[in-house]
C-alpha positions in Angstrom: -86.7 -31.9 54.9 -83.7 -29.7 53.8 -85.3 -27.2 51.9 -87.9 -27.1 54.8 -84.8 -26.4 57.4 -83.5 -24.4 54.8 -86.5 -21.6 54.7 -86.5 -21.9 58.3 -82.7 -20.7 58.7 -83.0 -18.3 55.9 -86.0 -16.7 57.6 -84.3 -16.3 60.5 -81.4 -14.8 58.8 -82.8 -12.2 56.7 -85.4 -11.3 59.8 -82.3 -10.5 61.7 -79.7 -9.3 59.1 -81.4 -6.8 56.7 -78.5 -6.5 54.5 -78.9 -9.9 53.7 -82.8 -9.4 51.9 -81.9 -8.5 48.4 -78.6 -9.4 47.9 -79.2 -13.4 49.4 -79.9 -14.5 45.2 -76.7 -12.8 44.0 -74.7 -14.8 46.6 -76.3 -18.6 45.3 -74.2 -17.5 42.0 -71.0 -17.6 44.0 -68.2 -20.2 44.9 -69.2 -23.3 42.6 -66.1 -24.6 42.9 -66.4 -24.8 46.6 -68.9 -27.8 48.0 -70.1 -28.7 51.7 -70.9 -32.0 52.0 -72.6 -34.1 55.1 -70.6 -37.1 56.9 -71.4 -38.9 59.6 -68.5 -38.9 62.7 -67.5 -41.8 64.7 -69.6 -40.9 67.8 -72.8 -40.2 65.3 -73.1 -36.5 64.9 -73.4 -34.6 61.7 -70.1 -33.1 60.2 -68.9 -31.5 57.0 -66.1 -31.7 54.9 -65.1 -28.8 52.0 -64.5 -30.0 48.8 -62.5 -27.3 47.0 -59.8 -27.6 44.2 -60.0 -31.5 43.9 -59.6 -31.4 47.7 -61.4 -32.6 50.7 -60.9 -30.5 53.9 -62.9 -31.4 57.1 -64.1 -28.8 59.0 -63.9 -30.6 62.7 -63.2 -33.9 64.3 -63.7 -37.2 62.6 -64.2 -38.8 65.5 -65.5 -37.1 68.6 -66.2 -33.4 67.0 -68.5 -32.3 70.5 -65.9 -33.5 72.5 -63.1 -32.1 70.3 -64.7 -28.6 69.8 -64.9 -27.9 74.0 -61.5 -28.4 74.4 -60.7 -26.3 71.4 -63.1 -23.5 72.6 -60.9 -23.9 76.1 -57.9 -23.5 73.9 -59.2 -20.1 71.8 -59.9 -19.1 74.7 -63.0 -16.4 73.6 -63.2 -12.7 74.8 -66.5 -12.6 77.9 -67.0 -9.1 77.2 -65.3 -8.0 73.8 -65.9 -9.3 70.1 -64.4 -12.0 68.8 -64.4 -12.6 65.2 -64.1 -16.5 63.2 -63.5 -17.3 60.0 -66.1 -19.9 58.8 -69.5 -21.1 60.4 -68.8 -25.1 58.8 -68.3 -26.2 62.4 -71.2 -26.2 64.2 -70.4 -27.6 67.1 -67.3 -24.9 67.5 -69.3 -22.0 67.4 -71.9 -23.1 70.1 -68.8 -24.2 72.7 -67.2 -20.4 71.8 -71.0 -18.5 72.3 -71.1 -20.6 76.0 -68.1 -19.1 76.4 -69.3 -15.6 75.8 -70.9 -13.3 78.2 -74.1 -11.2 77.6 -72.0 -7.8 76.4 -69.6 -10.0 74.3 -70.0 -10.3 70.6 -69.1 -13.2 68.1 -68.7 -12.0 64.2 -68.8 -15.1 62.0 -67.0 -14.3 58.4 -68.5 -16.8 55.9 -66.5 -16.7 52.5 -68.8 -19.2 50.8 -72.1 -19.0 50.6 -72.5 -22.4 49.5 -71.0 -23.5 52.4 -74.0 -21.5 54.8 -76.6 -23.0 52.0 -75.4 -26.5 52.6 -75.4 -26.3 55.9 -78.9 -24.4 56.3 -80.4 -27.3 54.4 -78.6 -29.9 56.9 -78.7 -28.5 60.0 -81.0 -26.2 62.4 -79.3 -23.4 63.0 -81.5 -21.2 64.1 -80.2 -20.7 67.8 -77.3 -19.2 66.7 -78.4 -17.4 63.7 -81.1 -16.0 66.5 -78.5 -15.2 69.0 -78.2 -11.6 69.7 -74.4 -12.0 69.6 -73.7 -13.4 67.1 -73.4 -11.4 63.6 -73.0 -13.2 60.5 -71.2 -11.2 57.5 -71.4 -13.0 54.1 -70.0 -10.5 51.4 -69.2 -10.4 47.5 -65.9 -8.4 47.4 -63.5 -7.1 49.6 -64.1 -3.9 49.9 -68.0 -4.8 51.0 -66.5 -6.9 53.6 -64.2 -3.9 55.2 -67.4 -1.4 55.3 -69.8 -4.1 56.7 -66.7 -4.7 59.4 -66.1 -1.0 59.8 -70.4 -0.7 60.2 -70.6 -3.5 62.8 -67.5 -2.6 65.2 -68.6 -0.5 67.8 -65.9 1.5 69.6 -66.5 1.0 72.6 -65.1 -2.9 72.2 -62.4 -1.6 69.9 -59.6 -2.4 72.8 -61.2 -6.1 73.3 -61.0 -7.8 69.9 -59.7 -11.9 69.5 -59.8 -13.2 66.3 -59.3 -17.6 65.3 -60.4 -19.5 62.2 -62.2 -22.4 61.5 -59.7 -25.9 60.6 -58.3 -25.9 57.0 -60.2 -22.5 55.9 -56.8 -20.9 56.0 -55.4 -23.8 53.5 -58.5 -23.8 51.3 -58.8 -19.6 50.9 -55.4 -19.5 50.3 -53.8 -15.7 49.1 -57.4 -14.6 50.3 -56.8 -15.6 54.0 -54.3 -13.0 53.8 -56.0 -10.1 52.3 -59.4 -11.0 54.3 -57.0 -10.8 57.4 -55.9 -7.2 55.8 -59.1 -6.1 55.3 -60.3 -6.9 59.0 -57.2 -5.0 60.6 -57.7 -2.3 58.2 -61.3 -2.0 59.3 -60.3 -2.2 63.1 -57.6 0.7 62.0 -60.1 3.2 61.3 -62.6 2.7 64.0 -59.3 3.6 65.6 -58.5 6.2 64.2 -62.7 7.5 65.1 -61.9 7.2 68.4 -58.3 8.8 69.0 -59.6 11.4 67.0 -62.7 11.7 69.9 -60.1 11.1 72.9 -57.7 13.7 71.3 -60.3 16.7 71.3 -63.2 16.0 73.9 -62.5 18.8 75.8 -61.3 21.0 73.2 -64.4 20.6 71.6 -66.5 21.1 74.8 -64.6 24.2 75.6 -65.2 26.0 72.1 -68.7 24.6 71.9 -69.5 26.8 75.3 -67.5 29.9 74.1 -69.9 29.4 70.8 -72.9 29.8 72.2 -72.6 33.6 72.2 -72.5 33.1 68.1 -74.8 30.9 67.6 -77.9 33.3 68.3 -75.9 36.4 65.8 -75.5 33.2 63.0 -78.3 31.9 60.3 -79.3 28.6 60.6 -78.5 26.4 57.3 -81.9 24.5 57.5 -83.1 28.0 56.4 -81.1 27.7 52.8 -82.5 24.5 52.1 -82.2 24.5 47.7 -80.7 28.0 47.9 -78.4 26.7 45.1 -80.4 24.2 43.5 -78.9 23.3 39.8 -75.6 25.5 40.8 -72.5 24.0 40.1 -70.8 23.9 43.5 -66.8 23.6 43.6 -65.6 22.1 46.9 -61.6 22.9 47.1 -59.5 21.2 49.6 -55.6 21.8 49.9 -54.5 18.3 48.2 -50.7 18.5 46.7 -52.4 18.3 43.2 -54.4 22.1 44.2 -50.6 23.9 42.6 -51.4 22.6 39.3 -54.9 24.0 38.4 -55.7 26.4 41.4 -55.5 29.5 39.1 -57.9 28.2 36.7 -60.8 29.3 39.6 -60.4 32.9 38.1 -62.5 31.7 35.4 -65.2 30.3 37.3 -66.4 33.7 39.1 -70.3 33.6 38.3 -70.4 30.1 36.6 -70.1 27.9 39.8 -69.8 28.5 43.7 -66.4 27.7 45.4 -67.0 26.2 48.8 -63.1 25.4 50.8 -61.7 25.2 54.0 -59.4 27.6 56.2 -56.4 25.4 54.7 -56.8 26.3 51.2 -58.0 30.0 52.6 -54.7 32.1 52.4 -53.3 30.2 48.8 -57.0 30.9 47.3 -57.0 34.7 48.2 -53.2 34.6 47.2 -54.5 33.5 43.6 -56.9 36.6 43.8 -59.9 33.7 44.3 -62.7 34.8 46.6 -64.9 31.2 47.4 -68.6 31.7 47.8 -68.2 29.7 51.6 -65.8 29.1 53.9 -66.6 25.9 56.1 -64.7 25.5 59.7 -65.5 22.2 61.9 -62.0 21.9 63.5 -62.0 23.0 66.9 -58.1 23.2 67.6 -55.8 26.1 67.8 -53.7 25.0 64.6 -57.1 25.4 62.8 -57.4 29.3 64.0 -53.5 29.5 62.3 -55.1 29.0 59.1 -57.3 31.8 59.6 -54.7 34.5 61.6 -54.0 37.4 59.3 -56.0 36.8 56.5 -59.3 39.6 56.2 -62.6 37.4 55.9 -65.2 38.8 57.1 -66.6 40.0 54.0 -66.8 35.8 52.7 -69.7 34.3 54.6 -68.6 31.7 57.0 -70.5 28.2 57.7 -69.3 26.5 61.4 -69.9 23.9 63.1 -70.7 24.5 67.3 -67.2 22.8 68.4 -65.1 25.0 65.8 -61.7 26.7 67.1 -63.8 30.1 68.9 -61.1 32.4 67.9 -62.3 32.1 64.0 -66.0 32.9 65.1 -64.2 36.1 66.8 -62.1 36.9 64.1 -65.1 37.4 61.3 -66.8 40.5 62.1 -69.2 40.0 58.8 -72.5 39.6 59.3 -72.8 36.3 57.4 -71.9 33.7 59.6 -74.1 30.4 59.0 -74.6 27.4 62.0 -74.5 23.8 60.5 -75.2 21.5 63.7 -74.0 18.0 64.3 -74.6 18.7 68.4 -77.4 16.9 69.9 -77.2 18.9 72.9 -78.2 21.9 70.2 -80.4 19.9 68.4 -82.7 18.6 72.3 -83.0 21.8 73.3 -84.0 24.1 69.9 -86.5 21.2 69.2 -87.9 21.1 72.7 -88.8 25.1 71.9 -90.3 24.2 68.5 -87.5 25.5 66.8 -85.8 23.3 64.0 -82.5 24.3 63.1 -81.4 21.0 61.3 -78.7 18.4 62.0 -76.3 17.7 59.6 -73.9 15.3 60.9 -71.3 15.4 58.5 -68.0 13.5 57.9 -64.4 13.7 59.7 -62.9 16.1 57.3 -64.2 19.7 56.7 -64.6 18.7 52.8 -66.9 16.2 54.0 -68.7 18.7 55.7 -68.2 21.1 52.3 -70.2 17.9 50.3 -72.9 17.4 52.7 -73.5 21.4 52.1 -73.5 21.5 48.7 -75.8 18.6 48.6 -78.0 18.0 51.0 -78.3 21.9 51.7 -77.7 24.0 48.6 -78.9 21.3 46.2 -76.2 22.1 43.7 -75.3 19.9 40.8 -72.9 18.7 39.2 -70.3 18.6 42.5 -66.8 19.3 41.3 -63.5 18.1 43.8 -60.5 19.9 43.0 -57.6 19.6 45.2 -59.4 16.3 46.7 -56.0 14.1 46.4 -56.7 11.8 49.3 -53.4 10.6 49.2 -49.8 11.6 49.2 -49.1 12.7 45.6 -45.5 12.8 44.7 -44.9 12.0 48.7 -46.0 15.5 49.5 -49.4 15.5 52.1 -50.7 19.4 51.2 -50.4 22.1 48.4 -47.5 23.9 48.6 -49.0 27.3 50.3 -51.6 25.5 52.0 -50.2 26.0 55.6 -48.2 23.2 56.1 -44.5 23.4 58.4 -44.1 19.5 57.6 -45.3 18.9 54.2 -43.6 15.6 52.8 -44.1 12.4 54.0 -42.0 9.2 55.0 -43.0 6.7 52.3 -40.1 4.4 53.7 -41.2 1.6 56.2 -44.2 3.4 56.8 -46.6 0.7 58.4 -49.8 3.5 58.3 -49.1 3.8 54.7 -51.5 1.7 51.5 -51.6 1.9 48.2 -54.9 2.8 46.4 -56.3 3.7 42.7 -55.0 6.7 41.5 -57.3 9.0 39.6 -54.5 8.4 36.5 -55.0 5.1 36.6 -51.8 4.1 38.6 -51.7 3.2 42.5 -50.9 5.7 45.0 -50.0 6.2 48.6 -52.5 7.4 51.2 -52.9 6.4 55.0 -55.8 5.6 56.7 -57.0 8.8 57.7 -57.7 9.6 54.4 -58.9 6.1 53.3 -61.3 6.7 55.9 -62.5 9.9 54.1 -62.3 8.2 50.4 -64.6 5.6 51.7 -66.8 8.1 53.5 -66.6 9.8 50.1 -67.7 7.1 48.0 -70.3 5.4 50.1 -72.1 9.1 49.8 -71.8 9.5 46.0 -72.8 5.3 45.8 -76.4 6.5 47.8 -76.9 9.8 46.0 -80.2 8.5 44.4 -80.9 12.0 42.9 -78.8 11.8 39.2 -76.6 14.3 40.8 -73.1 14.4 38.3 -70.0 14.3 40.6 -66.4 15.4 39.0 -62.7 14.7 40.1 -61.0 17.6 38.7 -58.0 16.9 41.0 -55.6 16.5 38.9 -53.7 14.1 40.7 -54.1 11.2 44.3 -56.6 8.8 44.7 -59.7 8.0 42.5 -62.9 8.6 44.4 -65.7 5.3 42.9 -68.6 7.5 41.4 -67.0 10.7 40.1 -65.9 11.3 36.4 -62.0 12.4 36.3 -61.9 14.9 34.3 -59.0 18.0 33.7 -60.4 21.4 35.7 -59.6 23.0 32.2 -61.9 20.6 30.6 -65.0 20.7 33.4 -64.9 24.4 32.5 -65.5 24.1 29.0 -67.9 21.5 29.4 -70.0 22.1 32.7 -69.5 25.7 33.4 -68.5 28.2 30.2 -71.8 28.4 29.3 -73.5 29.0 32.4 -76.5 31.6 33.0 -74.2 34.4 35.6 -77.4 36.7 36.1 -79.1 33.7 37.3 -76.4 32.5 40.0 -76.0 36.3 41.0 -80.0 36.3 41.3 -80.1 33.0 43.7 -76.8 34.8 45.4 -79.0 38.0 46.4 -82.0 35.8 47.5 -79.7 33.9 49.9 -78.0 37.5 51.5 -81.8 39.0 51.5 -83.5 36.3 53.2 -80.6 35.8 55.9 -81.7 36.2 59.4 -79.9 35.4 62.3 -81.5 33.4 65.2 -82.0 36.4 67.5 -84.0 38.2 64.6 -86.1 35.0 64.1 -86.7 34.1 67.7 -86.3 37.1 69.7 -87.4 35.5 73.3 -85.7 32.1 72.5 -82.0 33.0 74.1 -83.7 33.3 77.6 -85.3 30.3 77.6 -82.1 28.6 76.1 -79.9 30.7 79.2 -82.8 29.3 81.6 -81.9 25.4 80.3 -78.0 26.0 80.9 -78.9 27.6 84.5 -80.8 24.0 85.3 -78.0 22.1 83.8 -75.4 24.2 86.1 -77.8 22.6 88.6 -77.8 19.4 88.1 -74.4 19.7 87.7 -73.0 20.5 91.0 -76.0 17.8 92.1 -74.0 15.1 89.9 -70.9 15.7 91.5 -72.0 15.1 95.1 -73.2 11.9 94.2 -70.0 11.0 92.4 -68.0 12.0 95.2 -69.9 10.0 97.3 -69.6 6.8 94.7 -66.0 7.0 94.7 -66.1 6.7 98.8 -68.3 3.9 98.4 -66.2 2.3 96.1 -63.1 2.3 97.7 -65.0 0.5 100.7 -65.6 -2.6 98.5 -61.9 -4.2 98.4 -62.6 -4.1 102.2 -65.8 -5.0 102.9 -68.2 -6.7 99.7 -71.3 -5.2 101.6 -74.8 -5.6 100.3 -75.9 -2.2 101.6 -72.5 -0.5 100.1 -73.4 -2.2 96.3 -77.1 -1.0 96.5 -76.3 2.5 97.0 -74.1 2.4 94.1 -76.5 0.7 92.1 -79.0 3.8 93.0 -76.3 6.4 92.1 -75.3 4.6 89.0 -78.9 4.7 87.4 -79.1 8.4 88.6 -75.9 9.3 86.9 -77.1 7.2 83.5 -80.7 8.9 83.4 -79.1 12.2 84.0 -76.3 12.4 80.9 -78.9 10.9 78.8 -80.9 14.1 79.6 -77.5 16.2 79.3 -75.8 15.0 76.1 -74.1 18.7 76.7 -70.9 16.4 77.9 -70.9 13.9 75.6 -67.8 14.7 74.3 -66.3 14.7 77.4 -67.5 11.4 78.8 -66.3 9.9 75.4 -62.6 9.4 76.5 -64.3 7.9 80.1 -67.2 5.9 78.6 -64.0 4.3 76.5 -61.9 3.6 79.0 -64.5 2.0 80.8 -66.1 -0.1 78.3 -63.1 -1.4 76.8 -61.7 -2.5 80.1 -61.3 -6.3 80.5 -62.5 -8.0 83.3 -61.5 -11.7 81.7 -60.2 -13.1 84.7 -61.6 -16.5 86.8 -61.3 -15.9 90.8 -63.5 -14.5 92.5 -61.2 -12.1 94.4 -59.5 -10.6 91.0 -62.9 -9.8 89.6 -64.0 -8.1 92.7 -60.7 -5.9 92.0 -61.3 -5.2 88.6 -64.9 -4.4 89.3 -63.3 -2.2 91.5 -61.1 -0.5 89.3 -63.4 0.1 86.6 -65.2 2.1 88.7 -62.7 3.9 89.9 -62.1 5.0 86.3 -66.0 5.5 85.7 -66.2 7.7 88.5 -63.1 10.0 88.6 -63.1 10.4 85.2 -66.8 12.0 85.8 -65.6 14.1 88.7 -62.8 15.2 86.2 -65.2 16.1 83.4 -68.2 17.9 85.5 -65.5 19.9 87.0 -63.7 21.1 84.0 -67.2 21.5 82.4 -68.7 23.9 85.9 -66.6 27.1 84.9 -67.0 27.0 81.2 -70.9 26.5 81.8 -70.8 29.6 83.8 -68.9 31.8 81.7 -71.2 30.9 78.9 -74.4 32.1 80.3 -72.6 34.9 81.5 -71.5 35.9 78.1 -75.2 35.1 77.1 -76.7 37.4 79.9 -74.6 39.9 79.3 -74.8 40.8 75.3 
């Protein structure tokens, strides 16, 4: 019978949690130490007890565990609408009380430490309704660090401001010193979905407003699906602007011709300064500090790959012919495709080196990939190169609770934050699924060491990876790539019409969009008086129009980010009646004005782009 109930669970659970297929065997190995074993309560029901380090820990009531495990559900107290998140799935009779207690939108993460403990209790026990229930997802892991990215993976931002978090009896006591650092890794994952979406909230309509002034460049730019291997086998040398860059940055005089140097607008100025022309310079960054990097310097003769939301005054500022459109818009992507035309997406990572890598790899093709200047951390408490445009360049180490301490590329632990923690991980998790034998380097000579790379002295890479390198043949693929560049006027010489024709109907729809919010936020504020039938179907009507029509228009989705947050993550956990009709009310008060707010800021800018479009 148990290994019967058994196959039955673990069908379920690798059906449901893919993850879970080929790494299920290497779990069995785990936890021997740790035991679940059946017991019968006082009122008959199954229980279990832990045995673990000559202990015995019971996971729920000896006595009356159903009884017991509703009024500790009442207790905990369970988000309706957010995630919650448990340590442990041993009591049984816990977790279904919490998932009654959970609405359809709310979300239950259960943490299991030991896998014998889930074995044991798939063999005992059918489990199926909850390992089958849509909200529940159950994370087993085999180190830390797996745990934090399969937590990172599974938080979706939009619950990020409606997050509870219990335990199940005695697991704190039996885990011990890894209660504490599984707690750490949970709020560190929460930390930089955080961080994702402050980082959205802080520039949504920065973003919007240079992707509009861009348009006018993105028809005089090549497209980089068009360069697809362009540097296949080249050594590619991505340069970011890492406290560690002063050490070895003049050592890039000797590369010219073995390798291409691909950096940011950061490292721009001390580059040129060190009489260092890079092959590329990649801009993603849409503010105005970004375009400071840029002010002053001559560029236009280095070509210049952008991303649709980057700072417009750069774009402006490089009068070269060579500038080179990398989408991660899907507004871009909808309406190219829907003409046949594929300009690639290339969604890229939350720093412009992350952008750099997905270039030189899933682009150029170029091999090895060498980081220099990639500290990732706060070497010798300082956050940039000195020279790398920086008015506040040291850091408070002191009492700093955004502050943890990583491997160092030395071998030592140093401080970095969780931005970049979020971009070492990002890092890493690239290099760990780069299947093609592709050799990565860390030639920063200082900061954090990125899993994957071989550190290595730039002095050394040079005389190992690069002195002997073919120039003529670089130069060669170098004049094939300025040869065959064509910009996407040249290619598609009707195309801009039709594209000016699809932000003319979106101008439409537009002003269409905002009548009918005006008239939901009249409607709305009629409810609080008068709970009508009639008054709730209308808004039902306008709320489906308003979904099925940004679906259609993902122009604005940066826009609506900072709305669809607010609204998503506001909690209606209340009991009477009459406060949840006000907080229904209020969220869509929020919903609402906050898309009257966006379509209005986004009118004018719509109309001064296809202006600018008609026009030249």
């Amino acid at each position: 019978m148990g290994e019967i109930l058994k196959e039955r669970n673990r069908s379920i659970l690798e059906k449901r949690f893919k993850y879970l297929r080929n790494v299920f065997g290497d779990f069995c190995t785990k936890a021997r130490d740790i035991k679940l074993v059946s017991d019968i309560a006082k009122d008959g029901s199954i229980i279990f007890k832990l045995i673990a380090h000559n202990k015995v820990y019971y996971l729920s009531s000896k006595y009356n565990p159903i009884e017991d495990a509703k009024k500790w559900a009442d207790c905990l107290a369970p988000k309706k609408e957010g995630l919650n998140i448990i340590i442990g799935i041993g009591n049984v009779y816990l977790i279904k009380e919490i998932l009654t207690r959970i609405g359809e939108e709310g979300r239950l993460f259960i943490i299991e430490p030991f896998i014998n403990v889930l074995i044991s209790l798939m063999e005992t026990l059918d489990i199926s309704d909850i390992l089958n229930d849509k909200r529940v997802i159950l994370i087993l892991y085999n180190d830390l660090e797996e745990l934090e990215e399969i937590l990172y993976n599974y938080i979706n931002w939009s619950e990020i401001g409606k997050i509870k978090f219990f335990t199940l009896p005695n697991y704190e006591k039996i885990l011990g010193e890894n209660y504490k650092s599984i707690i750490q890794v949970i709020n560190k994952a929460i930390k930089r979905k955080q961080l994702d979406i402050n980082t959205l909230k802080q520039f949504d309509k920065i973003w919007f407003k240079n992707l509009l002034g861009n348009l006018y460049y993105v028809f005089k730019s090549g497209e980089v699906s068009d360069f697809v291997h362009a540097f296949r086998d080249v050594p590619a040398i991505i340069v970011s602007a890492g406290p560690s860059l002063n050490k070895n940055v003049h050592l890039l005089r000797d590369v010219k011709g073995k390798a291409i140097i691909i950096t940011g607008g950061r490292t721009l100025r001390l580059l040129l300064e060190n009489e260092i022309t890079p092959d590329f310079i990649v801009t993603i960054d849409g503010s105005y500090r970004n375009y400071e990097f840029f002010e002053g310097i001559e560029y236009s003769h280095i070509p210049l790959i952008y991303t649709p939301n980057t700072n417009a005054n750069i774009l402006q500022s490089h009068k070269g012919r060579y500038k080179i459109l990398v989408n991660n818009v899907p507004f871009l992507d909808r309406i190219f495709k829907k003409y046949g035309i594929e300009i690639g997406f290339l969604p890229g990572g939350g720093s412009v080196a992350c952008f750099a890598f997905e270039i030189a790899t899933k682009i150029f093709n170029c091999s090895p990939i060498i980081f220099v200047g990639q500290d990732l951390a706060f070497t010798n408490g300082f956050r940039h190169a000195v020279g790398a445009n920086d008015d506040v360049n040291e850091v408070l180490l002191k009492d700093n609770p955004n502050l943890l301490f990583v491997d160092g590329v030395n071998g030592d632990k140093v401080l970095t934050d969780f931005v970049l923690y979020d971009f070492l991980k990002w890092f890493e998790k690239n290099i760990l699924y780069d299947n093609s034998g592709r050799v990565y380097i860390n030639a920063t000579e200082g900061g954090a060491h990125i899993k994957g790379t071989i550190p290595m002295k730039l002095a050394d890479v040079i005389n190992e990876y690069l002195a002997k390198r073919d120039a003529v043949e670089i130069e060669e693929k170098r004049n094939k790539f300025f040869g065959d560049f064509k910009t996407l006027d040249e290619k598609f010489e009707d195309f801009k019409y039709s594209f000016i024709s699809e932000l003319k109907t979106i101008k439409y729809e537009f002003k269409e969009i905002l009548q009918k919010v005006n008239r939901a936020i009249e409607l709305n504020e009629k409810i609080l008086e008068n709970y009508d039938e009639k008054i709730l179907n209308e808004l039902d009507f306008i709320d489906k129009y308003l979904l099925e029509k940004f679906q259609e228009n993902k122009i604005i989705d940066d826009i609506l980010m900072t709305v669809s947050y607010k609204v998503l993550n506001y909690d209606i956990d209340c009991e009477s009646e009459e406060e949840i009709k006000t907080k229904v009310v209020e969220k869509g008060n929020i919903l609402y004005k906050g898309l009257k707010e966006a379509i209005e800021f986004a009118l004018p800018l719509l109309s001064d782009s296809i202006s600018k479009l008609i026009d030249n």
